[in-house]
Residue, then its C-alpha position, 0 to 999 in steps of 0.5 A: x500500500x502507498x505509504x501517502x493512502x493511510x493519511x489520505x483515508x484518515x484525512x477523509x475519514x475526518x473530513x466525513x466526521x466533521x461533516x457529519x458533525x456539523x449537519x443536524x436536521x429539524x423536524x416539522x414537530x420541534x423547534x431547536x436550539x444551537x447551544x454554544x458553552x451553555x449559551x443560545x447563540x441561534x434559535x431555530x424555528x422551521x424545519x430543514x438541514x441545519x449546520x453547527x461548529x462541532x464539538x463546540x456547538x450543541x443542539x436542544x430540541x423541543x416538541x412542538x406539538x400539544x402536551x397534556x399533563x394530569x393533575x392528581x385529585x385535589x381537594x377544594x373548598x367551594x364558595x359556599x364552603x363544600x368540598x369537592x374532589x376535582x381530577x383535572x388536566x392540562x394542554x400546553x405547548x412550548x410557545x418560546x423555546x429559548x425563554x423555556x430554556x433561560x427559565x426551566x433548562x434543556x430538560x422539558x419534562x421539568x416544566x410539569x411540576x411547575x405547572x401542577x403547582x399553578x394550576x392547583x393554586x388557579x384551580x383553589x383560586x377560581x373554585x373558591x369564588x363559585x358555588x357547587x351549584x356553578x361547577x355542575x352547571x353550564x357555568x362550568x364552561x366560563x369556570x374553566x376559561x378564568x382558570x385557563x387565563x390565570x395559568x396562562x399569565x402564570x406561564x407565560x415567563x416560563x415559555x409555555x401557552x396554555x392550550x386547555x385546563x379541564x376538569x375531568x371528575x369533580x366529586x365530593x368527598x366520602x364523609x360529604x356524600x351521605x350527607x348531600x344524598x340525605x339532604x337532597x331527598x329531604x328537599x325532594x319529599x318537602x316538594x312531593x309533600x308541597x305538591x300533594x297539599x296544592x293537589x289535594x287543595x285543587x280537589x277540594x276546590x273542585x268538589x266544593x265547586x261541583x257540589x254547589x253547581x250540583x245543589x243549584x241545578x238541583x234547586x232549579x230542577x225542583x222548582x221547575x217540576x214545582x211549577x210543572x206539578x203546580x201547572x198541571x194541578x191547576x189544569x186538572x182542577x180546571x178541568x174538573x170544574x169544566x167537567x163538573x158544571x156540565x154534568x153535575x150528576x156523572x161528575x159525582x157518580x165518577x168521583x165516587x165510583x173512584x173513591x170506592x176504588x181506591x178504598x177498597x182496591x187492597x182488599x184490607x180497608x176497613x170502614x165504620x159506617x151505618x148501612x145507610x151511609x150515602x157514601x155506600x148508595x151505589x154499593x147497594x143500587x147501581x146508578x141509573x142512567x139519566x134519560x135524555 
């Protein structure tokens, strides 16, 4: 072999390594820093090859996309003094890589304990101005963007935006159970009882207005039929009188002949009269025909 090849090969090799060195690559999914003895001498943003002096220069990268981060259940005091469970978690992205990098260093996962801290302090913060009765509501939506907006200030020196704060459970603590279930189903049975009392009062109402509308058209009823009776009385009488002053004599033969009907029609009445009662004169001879 040459004796000017082995140098020739390992100036190459170096030529190779340097040049190795020196390129780097940034994905569409990160944002890098070129680092130079503990110092950002170049922020980069947009992805493609990049170049750095080897051995001096280093590069930090850091995701671009959304991160989450999941905040253990924390005990909180409502406004109106009940306590509640709340398991949350958080969206965020790094907006500022250097400033990230000045506040946290080049480790990201190290921003997640700072950031559990503040949004536990903006959760008592916000949660402590509402009532149960808000956090299970559809006030929820405008608790959560207050709560965003705090960590978002909190954050903002620290390179992060925050994305989204949820409250993924909210629950009340075991000894305070009980006592909400007891108390709910005592305000239940109050309402239950509430509407019975209204019902049974509108029935009542009712029947008293049913009653009095009976009574009256009952009254109305009777009058009416008085009148009818009385009408009819009247006509009979008048009848009978028009029927008597044509002829006296049939008029007392058929009232008589009626009587003696119902008198003796049930076979058991009984009469104390002597045999020559005139009430008894056709018993004994039948009426005669007058001649015309």
């Amino acid at each position: 072999m040459n004796r000017f090849a082995l140098p020739v090969i390992g100036l190459v090799a170096a030529g190779l390594w340097l040049l190795q060195a020196s390129l780097f690559t940034v994905e569409q999914t990160e944002r890098v820093l070129v680092v130079q003895f503990g110092e950002v001498v170049r922020p980069i943003d947009e992805p493609g090859l990049y170049m750095k002096v080897p051995l001096i220069q280093s590069v930090i990268s850091f995701d671009n996309r959304l991160l989450s981060v999941e905040l253990p259940g924390e005990e909180v005091i409502l406004g109106d003094q009940r306590r509640l469970i709340v398991d949350s978690f958080t969206v965020f992205r790094i907006s500022n890589p250097l400033r990230f990098y000045q506040a946290i260093g080049p480790v990201p996962d190290g921003i997640r304990g700072r950031l559990n801290s503040i949004v536990t302090a903006s959760l008592r913060r916000v949660l402590g101005r509402n009532t149960l009765l808000d956090v299970l509501s559809a006030d929820r939506e405008r608790i959560m963007a207050g709560i965003k907006e705090l960590v978002n200030v909190e954050m903002r020196d620290f390179g992060v935006a925050i994305e989204d704060v949820r409250i993924r459970r909210a629950d009340l603590p075991a000894e305070n159970t009980q006592a909400i279930l007891s108390r709910m189903q005592s305000e239940r049975q109050r309402v239950a009882a509430q509407l019975r009392a209204e019902g049974a009062e509108g029935a009542a109402k009712l029947k008293a207005e049913a009653d009095r509308e009976r009574t009256v058209l009952l009254a109305d009823a009777k009058a009416a039929a008085e009148k009818i009776r009385g009408d009819g009385e009247a006509e009979a009488t008048r009848i009978f009188a028009k029927a008597f002053g044509q002829d006296t004599e049939f008029f007392t033969i058929w009232r008589t002949l009626q009587g003696y009907r119902e008198v003796f029609d049930t076979g058991n009445a009984r009469l104390v009269l002597t045999p020559d009662n005139d009430y008894l004169r056709f018993l004994h001879a039948p009426p005669v025909p007058a001649e015309r």
